[in-house]
Backbone as a chain_set.jsonl record, in Angstrom:
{"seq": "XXXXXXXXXXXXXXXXXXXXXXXXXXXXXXXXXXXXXXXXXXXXXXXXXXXXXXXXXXXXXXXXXXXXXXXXXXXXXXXXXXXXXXXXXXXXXXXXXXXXXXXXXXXXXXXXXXXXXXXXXXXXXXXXXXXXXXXXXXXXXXXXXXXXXXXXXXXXXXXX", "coords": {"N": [[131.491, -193.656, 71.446], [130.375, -190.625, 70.44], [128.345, -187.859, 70.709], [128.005, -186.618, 68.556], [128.469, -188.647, 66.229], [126.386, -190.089, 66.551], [124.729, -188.929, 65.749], [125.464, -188.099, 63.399], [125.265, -191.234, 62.061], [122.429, -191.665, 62.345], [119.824, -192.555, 60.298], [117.31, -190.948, 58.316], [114.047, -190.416, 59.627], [111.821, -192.984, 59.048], [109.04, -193.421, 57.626], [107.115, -195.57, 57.927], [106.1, -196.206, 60.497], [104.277, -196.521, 63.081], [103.233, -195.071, 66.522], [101.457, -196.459, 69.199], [99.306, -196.454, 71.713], [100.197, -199.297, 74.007], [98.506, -202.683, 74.834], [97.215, -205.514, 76.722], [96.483, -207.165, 74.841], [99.179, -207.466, 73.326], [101.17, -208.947, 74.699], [102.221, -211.255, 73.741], [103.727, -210.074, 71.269], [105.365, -208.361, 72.399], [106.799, -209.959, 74.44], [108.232, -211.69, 72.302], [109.644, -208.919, 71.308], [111.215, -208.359, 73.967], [113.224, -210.652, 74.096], [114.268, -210.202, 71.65], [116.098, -208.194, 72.194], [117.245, -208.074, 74.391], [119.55, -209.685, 77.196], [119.526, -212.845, 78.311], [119.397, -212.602, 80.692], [118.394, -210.347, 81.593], [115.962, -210.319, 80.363], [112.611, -209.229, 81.268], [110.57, -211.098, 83.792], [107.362, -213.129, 82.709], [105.199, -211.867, 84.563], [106.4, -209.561, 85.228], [105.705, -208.601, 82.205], [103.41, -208.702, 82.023], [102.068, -207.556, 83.502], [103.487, -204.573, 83.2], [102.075, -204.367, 80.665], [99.109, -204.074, 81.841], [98.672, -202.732, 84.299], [97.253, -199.81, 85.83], [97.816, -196.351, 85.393], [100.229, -196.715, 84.016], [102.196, -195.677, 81.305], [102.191, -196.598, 78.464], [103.735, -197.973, 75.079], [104.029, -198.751, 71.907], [105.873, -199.063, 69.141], [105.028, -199.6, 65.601], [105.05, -201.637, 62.566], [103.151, -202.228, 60.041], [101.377, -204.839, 61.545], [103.007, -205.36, 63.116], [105.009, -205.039, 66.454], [107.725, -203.449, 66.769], [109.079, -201.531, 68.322], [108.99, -200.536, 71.948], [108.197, -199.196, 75.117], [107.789, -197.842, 78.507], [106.849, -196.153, 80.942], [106.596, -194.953, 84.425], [104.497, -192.723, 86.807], [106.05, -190.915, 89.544], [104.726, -189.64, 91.391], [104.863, -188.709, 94.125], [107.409, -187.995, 94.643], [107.964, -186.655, 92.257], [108.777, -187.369, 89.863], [109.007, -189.002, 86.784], [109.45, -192.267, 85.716], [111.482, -193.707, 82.974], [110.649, -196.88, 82.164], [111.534, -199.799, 80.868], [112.998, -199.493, 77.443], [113.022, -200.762, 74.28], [114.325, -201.813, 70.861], [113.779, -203.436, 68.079], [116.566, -204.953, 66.652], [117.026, -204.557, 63.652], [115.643, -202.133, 63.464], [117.04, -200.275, 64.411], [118.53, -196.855, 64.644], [116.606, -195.24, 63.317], [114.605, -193.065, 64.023], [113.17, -194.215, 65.708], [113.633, -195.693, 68.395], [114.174, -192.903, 69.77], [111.519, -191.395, 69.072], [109.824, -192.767, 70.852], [110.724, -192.773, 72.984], [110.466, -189.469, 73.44], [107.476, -188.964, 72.931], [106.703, -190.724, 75.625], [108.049, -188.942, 77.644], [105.936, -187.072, 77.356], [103.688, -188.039, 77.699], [104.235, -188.959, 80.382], [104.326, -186.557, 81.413], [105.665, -185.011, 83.262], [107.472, -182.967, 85.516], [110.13, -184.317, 85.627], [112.273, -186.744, 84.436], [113.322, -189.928, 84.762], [116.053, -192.603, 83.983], [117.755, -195.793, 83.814], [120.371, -197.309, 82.623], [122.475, -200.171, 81.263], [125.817, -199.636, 81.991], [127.741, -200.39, 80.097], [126.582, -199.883, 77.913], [126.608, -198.542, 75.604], [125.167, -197.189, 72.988], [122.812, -196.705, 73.589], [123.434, -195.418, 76.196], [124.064, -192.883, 74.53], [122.314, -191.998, 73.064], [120.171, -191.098, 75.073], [122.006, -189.065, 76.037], [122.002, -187.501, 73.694], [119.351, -186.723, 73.456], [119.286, -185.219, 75.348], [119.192, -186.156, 78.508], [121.24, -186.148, 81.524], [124.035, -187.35, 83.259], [123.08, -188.96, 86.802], [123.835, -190.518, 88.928], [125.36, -193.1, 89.239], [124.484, -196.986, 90.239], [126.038, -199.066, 92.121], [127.071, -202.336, 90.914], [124.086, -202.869, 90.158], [123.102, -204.646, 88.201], [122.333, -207.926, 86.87], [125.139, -210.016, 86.812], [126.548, -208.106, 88.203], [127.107, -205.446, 86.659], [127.494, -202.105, 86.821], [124.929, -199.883, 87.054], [123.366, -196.624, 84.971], [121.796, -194.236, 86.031], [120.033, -191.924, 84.901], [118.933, -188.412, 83.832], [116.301, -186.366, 83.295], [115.26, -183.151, 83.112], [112.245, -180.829, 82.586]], "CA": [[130.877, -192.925, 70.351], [130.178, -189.092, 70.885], [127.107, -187.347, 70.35], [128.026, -186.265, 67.342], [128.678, -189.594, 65.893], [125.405, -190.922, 67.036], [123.902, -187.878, 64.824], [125.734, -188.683, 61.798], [124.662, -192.296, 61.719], [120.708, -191.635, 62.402], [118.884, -192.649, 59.225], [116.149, -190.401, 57.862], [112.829, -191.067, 59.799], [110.681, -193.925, 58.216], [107.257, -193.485, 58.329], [106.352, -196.292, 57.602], [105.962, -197.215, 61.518], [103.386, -195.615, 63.974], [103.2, -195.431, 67.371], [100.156, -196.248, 69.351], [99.301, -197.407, 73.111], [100.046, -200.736, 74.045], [97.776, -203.326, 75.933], [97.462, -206.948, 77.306], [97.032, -207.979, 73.481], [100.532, -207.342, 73.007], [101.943, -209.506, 75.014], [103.093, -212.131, 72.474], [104.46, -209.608, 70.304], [106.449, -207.861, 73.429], [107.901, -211.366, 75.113], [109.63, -211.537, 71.291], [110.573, -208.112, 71.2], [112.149, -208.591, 74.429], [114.053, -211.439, 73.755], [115.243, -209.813, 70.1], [116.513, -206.965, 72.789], [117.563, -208.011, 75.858], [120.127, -210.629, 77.208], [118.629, -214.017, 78.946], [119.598, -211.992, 82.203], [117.949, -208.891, 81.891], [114.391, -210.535, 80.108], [111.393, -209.501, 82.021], [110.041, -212.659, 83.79], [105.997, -213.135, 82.365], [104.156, -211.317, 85.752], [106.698, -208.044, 85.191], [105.714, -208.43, 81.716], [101.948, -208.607, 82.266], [101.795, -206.053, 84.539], [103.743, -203.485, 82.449], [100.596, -204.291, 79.952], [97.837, -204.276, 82.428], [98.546, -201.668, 85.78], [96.791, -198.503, 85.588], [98.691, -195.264, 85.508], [101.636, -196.732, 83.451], [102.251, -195.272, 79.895], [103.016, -198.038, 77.616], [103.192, -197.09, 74.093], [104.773, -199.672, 70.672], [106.099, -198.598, 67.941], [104.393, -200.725, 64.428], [105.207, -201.132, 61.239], [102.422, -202.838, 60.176], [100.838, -205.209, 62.626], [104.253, -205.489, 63.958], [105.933, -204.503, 67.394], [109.131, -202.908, 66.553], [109.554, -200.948, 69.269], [108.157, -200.58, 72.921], [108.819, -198.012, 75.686], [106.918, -197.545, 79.219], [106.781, -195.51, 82.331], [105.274, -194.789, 85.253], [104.873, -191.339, 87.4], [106.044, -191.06, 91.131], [103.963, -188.475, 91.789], [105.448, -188.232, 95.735], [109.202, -187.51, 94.311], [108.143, -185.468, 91.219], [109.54, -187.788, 88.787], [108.676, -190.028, 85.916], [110.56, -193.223, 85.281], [111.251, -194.386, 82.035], [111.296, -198.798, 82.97], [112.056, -200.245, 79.631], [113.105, -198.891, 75.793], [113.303, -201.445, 73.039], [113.835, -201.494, 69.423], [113.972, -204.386, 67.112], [117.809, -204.614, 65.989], [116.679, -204.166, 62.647], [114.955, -200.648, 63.364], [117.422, -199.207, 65.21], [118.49, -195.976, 63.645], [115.556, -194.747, 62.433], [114.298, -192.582, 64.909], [112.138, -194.555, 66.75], [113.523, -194.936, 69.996], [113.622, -190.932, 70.202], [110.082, -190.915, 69.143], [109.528, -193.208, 71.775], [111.058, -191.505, 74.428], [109.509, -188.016, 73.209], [105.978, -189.299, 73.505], [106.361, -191.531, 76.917], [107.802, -188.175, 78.398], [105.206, -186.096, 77.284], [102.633, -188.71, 78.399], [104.46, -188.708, 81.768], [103.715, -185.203, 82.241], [106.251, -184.843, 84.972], [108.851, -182.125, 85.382], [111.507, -184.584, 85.885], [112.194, -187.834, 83.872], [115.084, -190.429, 84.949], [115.891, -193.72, 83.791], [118.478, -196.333, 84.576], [120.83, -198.497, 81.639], [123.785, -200.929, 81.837], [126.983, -198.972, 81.888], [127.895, -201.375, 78.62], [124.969, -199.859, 76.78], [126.947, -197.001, 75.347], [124.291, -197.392, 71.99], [121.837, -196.42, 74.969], [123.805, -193.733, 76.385], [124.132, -191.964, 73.56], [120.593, -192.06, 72.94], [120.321, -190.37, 76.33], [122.649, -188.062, 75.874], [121.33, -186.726, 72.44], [117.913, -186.454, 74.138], [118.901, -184.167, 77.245], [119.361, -186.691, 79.663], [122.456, -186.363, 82.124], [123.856, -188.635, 84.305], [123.196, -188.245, 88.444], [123.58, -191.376, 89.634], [126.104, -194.765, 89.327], [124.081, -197.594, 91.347], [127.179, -200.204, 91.872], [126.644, -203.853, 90.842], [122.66, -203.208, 90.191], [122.416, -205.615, 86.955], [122.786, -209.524, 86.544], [126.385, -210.332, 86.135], [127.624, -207.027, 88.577], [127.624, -205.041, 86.116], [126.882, -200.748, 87.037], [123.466, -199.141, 86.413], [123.858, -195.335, 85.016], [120.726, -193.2, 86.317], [120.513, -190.28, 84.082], [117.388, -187.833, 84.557], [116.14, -184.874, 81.67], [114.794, -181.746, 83.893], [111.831, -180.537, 81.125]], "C": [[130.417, -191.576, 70.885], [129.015, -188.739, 70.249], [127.459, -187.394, 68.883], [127.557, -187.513, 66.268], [127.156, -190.189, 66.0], [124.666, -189.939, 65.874], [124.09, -188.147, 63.311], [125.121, -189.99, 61.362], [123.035, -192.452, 61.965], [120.159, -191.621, 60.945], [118.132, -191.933, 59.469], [114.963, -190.968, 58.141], [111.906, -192.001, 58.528], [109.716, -193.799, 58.897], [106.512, -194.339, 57.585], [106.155, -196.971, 59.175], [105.157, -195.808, 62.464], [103.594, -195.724, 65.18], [102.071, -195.041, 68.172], [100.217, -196.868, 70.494], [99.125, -198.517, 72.9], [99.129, -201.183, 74.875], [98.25, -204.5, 76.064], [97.436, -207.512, 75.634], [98.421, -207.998, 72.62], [101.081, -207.829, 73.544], [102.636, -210.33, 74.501], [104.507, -211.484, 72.1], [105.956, -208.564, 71.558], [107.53, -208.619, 74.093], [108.899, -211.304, 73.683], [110.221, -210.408, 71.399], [111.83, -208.27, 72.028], [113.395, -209.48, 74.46], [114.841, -211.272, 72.205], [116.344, -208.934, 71.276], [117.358, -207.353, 73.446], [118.454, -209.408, 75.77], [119.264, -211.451, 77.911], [118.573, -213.423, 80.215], [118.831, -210.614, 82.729], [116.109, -209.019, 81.055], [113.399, -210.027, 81.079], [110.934, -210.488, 82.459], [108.096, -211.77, 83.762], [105.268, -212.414, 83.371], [104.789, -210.02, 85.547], [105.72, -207.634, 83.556], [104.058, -207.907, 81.122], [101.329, -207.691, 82.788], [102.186, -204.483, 83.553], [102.314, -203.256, 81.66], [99.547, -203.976, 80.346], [97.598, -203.111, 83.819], [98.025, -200.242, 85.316], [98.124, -197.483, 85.687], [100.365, -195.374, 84.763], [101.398, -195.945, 81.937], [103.484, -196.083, 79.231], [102.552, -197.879, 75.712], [104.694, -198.4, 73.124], [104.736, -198.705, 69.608], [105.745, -199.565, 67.035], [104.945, -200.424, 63.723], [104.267, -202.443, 60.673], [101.529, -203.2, 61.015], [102.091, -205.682, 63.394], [104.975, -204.761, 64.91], [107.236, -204.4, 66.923], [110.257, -202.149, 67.734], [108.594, -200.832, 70.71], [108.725, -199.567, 74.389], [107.604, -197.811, 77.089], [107.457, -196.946, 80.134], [106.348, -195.307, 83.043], [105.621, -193.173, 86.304], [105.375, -191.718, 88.909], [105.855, -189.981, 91.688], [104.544, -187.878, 93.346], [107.088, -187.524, 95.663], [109.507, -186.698, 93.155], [108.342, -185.959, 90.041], [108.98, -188.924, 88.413], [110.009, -190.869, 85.606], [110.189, -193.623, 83.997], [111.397, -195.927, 82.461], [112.165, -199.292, 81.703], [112.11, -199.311, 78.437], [113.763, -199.967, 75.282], [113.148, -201.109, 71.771], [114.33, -202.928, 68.747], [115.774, -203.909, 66.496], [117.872, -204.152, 64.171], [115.946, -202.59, 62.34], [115.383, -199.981, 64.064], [118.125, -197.869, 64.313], [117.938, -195.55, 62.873], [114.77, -193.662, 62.938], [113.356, -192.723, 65.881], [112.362, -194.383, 68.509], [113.191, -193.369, 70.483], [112.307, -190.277, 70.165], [109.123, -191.509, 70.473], [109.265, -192.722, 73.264], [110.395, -190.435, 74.641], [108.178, -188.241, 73.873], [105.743, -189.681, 74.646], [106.71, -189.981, 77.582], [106.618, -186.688, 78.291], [103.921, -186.564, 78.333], [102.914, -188.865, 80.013], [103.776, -187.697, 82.38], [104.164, -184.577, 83.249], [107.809, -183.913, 84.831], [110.242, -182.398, 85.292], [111.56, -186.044, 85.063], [113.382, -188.89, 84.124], [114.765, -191.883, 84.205], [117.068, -194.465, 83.915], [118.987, -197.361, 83.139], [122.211, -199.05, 81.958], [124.844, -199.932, 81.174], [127.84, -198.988, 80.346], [127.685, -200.568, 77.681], [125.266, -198.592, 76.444], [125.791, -196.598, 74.113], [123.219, -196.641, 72.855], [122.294, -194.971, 75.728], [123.981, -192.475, 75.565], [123.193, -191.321, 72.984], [120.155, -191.441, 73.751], [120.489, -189.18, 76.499], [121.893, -187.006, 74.999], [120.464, -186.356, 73.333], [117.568, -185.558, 75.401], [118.978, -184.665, 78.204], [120.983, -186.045, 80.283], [122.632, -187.145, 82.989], [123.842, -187.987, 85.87], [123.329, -189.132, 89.088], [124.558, -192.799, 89.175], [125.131, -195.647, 90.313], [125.289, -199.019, 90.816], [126.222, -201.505, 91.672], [125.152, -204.181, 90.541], [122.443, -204.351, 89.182], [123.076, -206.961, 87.524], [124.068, -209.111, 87.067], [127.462, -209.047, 87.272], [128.014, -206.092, 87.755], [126.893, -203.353, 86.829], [125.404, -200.428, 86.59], [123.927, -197.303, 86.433], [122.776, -194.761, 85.108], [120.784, -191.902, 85.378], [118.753, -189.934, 84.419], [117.578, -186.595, 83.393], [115.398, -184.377, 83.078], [113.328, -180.97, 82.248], [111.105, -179.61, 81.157]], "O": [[130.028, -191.638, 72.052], [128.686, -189.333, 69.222], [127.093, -188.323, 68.164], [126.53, -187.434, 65.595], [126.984, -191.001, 65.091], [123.957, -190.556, 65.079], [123.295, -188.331, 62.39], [124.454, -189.96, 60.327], [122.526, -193.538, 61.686], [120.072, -190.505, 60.433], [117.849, -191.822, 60.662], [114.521, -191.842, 57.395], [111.506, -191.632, 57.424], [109.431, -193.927, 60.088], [105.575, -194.088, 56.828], [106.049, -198.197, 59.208], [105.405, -194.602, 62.476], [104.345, -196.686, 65.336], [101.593, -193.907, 68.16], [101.016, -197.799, 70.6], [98.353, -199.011, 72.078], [98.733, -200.392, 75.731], [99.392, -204.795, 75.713], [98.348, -208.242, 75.247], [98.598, -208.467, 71.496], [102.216, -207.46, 73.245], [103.841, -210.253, 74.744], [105.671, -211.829, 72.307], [107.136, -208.308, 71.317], [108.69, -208.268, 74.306], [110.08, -210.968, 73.773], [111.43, -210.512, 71.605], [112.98, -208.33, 71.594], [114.484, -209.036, 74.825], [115.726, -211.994, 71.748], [117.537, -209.157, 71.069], [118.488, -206.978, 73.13], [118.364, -210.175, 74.811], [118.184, -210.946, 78.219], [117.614, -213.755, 80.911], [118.742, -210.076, 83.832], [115.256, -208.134, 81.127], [113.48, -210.777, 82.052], [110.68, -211.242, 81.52], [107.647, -210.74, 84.264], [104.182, -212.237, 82.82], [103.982, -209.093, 85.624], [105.079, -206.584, 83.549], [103.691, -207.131, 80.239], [100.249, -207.154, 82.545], [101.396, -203.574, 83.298], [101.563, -202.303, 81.869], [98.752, -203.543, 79.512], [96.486, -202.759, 84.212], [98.557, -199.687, 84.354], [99.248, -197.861, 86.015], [101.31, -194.589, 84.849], [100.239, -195.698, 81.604], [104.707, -196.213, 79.296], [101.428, -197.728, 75.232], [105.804, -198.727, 73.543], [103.907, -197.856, 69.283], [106.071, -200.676, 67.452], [105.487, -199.319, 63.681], [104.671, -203.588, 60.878], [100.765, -202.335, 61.444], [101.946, -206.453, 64.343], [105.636, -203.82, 64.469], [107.834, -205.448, 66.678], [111.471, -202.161, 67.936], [107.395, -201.057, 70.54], [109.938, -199.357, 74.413], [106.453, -197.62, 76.699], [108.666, -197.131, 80.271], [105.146, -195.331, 82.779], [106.737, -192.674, 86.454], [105.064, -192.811, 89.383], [106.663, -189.385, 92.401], [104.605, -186.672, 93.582], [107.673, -186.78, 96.45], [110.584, -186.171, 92.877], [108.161, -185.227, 89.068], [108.521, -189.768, 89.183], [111.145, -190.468, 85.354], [109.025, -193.879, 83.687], [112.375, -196.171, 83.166], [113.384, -199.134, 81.649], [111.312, -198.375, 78.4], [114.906, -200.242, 75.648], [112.249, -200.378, 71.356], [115.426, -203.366, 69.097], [116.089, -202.81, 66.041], [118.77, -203.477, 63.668], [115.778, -202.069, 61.237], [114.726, -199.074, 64.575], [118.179, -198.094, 63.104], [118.385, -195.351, 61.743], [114.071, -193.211, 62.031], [112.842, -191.899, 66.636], [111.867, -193.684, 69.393], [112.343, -192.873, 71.226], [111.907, -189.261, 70.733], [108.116, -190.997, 70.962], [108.398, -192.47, 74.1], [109.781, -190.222, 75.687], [107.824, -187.862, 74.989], [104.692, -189.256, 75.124], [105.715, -189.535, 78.152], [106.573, -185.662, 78.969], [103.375, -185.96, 79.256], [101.984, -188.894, 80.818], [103.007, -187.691, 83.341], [103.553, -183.825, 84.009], [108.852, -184.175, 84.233], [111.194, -181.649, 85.073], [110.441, -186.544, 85.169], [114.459, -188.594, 83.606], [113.64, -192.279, 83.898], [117.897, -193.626, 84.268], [118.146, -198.094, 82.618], [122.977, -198.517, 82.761], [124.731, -199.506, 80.024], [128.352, -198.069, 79.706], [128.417, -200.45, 76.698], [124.575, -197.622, 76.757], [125.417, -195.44, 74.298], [122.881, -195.633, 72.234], [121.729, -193.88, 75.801], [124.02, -191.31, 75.961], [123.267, -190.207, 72.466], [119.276, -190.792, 73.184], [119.7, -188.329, 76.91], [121.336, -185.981, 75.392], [120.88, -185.522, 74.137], [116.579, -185.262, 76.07], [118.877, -183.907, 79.168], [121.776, -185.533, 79.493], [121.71, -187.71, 83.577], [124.361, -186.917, 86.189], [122.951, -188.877, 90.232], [123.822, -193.583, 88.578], [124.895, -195.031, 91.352], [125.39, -199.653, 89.766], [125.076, -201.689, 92.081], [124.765, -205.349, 90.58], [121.459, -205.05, 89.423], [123.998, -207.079, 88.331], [124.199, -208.053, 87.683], [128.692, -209.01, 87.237], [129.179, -205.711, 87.872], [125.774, -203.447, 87.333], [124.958, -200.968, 85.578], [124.522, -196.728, 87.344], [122.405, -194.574, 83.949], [121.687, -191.067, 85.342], [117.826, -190.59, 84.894], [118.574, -186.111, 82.855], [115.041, -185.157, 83.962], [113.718, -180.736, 81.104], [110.624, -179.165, 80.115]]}, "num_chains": 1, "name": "protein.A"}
């Protein structure tokens, strides 16, 4: 799918969904997201998932619609190398195309604060790269065999 393509099919922001820092009371609603998201292989196990919620200095931020997690998005700085990692981006399969992830993204790298932003998705995950792409990322990096299954990891990094 080509940028373009990814542009044409973006539904008209709904605002009917906010986005607001996450905490440890979200863990419930995050273990489902992840498992709407993610394959059995690539889940968070409960101590990554706890931690994302609970470590200082991360920026962890849900998207609602309602009292509902829809979306979820964190990072953390590496202040010694310059650069903010994005770790995870989820969206409920039902709210994709709406512009959440991108609002997601927007906000975590603002909240980063860091001149450089990278993040790391399965090769597969063209839905993901494209998302990327749009957004200014480029790629700098293949890491062979990093996921489950052997499959590539594609490093991409925004400069901002």
């Amino acid at each position: 799918m080509a940028t373009a393509n990814y542009e044409q099919t973006l539904q008209p922001i709904n605002h009917n969904w906010t986005i607001q820092t996450a905490n440890w009371r979200d863990f419930s609603q995050l273990h489902r997201l992840e498992r709407a998201c993610f394959s059995a292989a690539d889940l968070w196990p409960f101590w990554d998932l706890l931690g994302v919620l609970t470590m200082p200095d991360l920026v962890r931020l849900k998207a609602v619609v309602g009292t509902t997690m829809v979306g979820f998005i964190s990072g953390e700085r590496k202040i010694s190398s310059g650069r903010g990692w994005v770790t995870t981006l989820s969206v409920l399969p039902g709210y994709r195309r709406r512009g959440i992830a991108q609002a997601l993204l927007n906000r975590c790298e603002d909240e980063l604060g860091m001149p450089v932003v990278r993040l790391s998705v399965r090769a597969s995950n063209q839905a993901a790269v494209q998302l990327y792409l749009h957004a200014g990322y480029h790629q700098v990096e293949r890491w062979k065999k990093y996921y489950v299954g052997g499959e590539d990891g594609l490093v991409f990094e925004k400069r901002r």
